[in-house]
N, C-alpha and C positions, 0 to 999 in steps of 0.2 A: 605351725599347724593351725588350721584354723579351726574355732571349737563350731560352728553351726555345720559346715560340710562334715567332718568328722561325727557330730554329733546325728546328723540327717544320716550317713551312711549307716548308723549301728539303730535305727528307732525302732528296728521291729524288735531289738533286744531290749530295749528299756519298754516297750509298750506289752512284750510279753511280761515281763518282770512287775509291772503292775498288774497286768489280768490273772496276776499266779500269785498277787500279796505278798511278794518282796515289797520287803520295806526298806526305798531307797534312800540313801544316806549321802551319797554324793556324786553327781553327775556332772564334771567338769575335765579343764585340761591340766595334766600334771603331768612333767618329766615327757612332754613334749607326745603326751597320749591321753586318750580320752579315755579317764577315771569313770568305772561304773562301779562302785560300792556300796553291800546292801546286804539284810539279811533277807535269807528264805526261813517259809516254813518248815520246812525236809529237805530230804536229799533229792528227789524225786525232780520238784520244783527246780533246785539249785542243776540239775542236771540237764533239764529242757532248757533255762537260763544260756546254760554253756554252747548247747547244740544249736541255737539258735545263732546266737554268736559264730562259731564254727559255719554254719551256714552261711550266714552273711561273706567272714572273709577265715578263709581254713588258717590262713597265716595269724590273722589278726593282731600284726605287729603292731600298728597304730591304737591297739585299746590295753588294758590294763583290766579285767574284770577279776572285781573282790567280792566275790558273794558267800557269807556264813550263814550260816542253820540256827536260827532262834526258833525251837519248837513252841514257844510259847505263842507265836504267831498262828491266826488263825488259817485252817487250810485253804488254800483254792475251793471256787466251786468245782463241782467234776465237770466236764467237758460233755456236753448235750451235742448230742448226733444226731440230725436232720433226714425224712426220707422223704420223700415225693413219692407220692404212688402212681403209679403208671399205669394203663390196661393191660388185663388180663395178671394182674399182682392177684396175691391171697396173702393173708398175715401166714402161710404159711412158706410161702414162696419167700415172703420178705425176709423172714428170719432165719433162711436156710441161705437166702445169700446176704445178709448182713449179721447176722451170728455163727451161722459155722453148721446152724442144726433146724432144719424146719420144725422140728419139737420146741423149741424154743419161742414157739410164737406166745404162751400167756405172758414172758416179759414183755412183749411190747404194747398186751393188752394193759399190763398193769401201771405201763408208762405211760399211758394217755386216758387216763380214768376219763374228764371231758370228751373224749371222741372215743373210746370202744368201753364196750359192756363188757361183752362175752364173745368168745368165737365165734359168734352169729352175728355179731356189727357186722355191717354190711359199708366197704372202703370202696370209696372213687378214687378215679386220676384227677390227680392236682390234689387231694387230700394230703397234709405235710403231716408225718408220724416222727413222734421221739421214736430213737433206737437206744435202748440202756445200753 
């Protein structure tokens, strides 16, 4: 087996295992598979780890993945979600199709203190908005 192709097919699982603060412990070839051992901060992490994995190859005969829960590990940042505003949006439009509830638009006011005030900001197209 060779460790850089093996290693190249699994990266987006070691690259998410760093953006989520596993703290990797050993990335190499053992018993003829590509060893990824590490701890996470929670189960949560440890979970997305695995699905990511899973994704790449469902079988994932050729890896070995070892990953435990050190809570003492600091968490992930949370995952920031990006909107583009488009013509004819309102923060109330936005929040009703990226939350679930056009009521829900002073979260999105309250995530972007620098670009909205109050429900009177006045949003362009092409204006990028956090969605909490």
């Amino acid at each position: 087996m060779d460790f850089e192709t093996v290693k190249a097919k699994y990266q987006s699982v070691i690259d998410l295992a760093k953006s989520k603060n596993v703290k990797l412990h050993n990335v190499h070839i053992e018993n003829d598979k590509l060893l990824i051992k590490g701890d996470a901060p929670n189960e949560d992490v440890k979970n997305a780890v695995w699905n990511e994995a899973k994704a790449v190859d469902p079988v994932h005969a050729d890896l070995t993945l070892d990953i435990n829960i050190d809570p003492s590990l600091p968490a992930p940042p949370p995952d920031v979600k990006h909107y583009t505003v488009v013509g004819g949006d309102s923060l109330w439009r936005i929040a009703q199709n990226e939350l679930g509830n056009g009521a829900r638009y002073p979260e999105i006011i309250a995530a972007n203190p620098g670009k909205l005030k109050d429900e009177h900001s006045v949003i362009h197209p092409g204006d990028v908005l956090i969605i909490p």
